[in-house]
N, C-alpha and C positions, 0 to 999 in steps of 0.2 A: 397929111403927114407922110417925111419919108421911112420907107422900112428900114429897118438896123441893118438889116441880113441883106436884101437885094438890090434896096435901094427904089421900090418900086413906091408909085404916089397913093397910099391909101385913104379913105375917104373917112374910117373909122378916127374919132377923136380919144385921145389919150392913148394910140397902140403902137408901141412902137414895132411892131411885125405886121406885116401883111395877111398872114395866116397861120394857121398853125405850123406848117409845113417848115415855114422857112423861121418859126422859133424854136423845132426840134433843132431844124440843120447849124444854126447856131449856137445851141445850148451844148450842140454835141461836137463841133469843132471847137467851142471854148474847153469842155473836157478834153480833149485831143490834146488842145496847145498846153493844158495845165499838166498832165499827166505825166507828158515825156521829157526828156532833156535835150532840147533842142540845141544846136549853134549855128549861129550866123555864118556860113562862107562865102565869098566871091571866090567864083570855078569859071576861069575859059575853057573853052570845049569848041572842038570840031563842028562845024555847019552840021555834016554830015549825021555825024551823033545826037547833037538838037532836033535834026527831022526825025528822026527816031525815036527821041524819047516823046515828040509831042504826036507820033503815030501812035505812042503805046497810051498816051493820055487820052487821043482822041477816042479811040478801042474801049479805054476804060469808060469812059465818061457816056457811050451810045450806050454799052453794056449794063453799065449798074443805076443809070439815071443820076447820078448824084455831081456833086461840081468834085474834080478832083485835079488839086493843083500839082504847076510840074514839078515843084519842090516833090512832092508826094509821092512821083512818078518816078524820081531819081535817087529817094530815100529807099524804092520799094525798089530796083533795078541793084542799084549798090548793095544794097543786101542780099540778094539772091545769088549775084555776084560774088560775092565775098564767101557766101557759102557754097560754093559752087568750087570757088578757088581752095579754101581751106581744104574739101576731102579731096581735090589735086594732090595737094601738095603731101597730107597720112600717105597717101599712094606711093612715093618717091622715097 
């Protein structure tokens, strides 16, 4: 059977996960998607900018072991951003 989560061919009958592993990481991005309030956008972006942010994904992803998508990586950049701009601008 395949896993839900990675997709991997497991031998056990009736599992839809492969391990434990990959039914937390599932369990815990369905909490994720449920929790927030997501919106769908289509964003053109500079090349340049894209090498970047899939630098900062690749970083994360050596770093914490975990799968982290670039949506994830540009929700987390534009916030920090944003917050970074906001005390700019008290400053002014």
């Amino acid at each position: 059977m395949k896993c839900k989560y990675c997709g991997k061919i497991s031998l056990a009958k009736n599992a839809i996960f492969c391990s434990k592993k990959c039914d937390t990481y599932y369990s815990d991005e369905l909490a994720r998607k449920n929790d927030s309030n997501f919106v769908r956008v289509t964003v053109s972006m500079d090349g340049d900018i894209s090498k970047s942010l899939r630098a900062i994904q690749s970083s994360l992803i050596l770093n914490t072991n975990e799968s982290i998508s670039f949506s994830q990586v540009v929700n987390l950049v534009l916030g920090e951003g944003i917050k970074v701009k906001k005390n700019v601008l008290k400053g002014i």
